[in-house]
Phi, psi and omega in degrees: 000309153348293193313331193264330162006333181242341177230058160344304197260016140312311172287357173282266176023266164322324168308305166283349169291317164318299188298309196271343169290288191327301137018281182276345170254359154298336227249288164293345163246023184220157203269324179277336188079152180277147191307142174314301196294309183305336172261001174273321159331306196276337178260342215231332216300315205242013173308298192295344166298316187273339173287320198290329159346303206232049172352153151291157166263166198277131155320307180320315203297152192262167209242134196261126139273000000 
């Protein structure tokens, strides 16, 4: 989540970039392919949760070390 902090729906992005590679090599290496839903939980399900979890932080805000 670190990494997206600053552009948060960059990890929905990526997630779904995840999600459609995963997708095609399940695809090719299994003769049914992965469950659709079971496989959107796992990558997407729990994205909107962890943004609302975890705001961007205010640019303005100083940063505690």
């Amino acid at each position: 989540m670190a990494d997206y902090s600053d552009e948060p729906k960059l990890l929905g992005v990526d997630m779904a970039d995840c999600l459609a590679e995963a997708s095609r090599d399940l695809t090719d290496l299994y003769w049914t392919g992965p469950d659709p839903v079971e496989h959107y939980v796992r990558f997407l399900g729990w994205v909107k949760q962890a943004l609302a979890a975890h705001p961007p932080r205010d640019p303005g805000e100083s940063h505690r070390f």
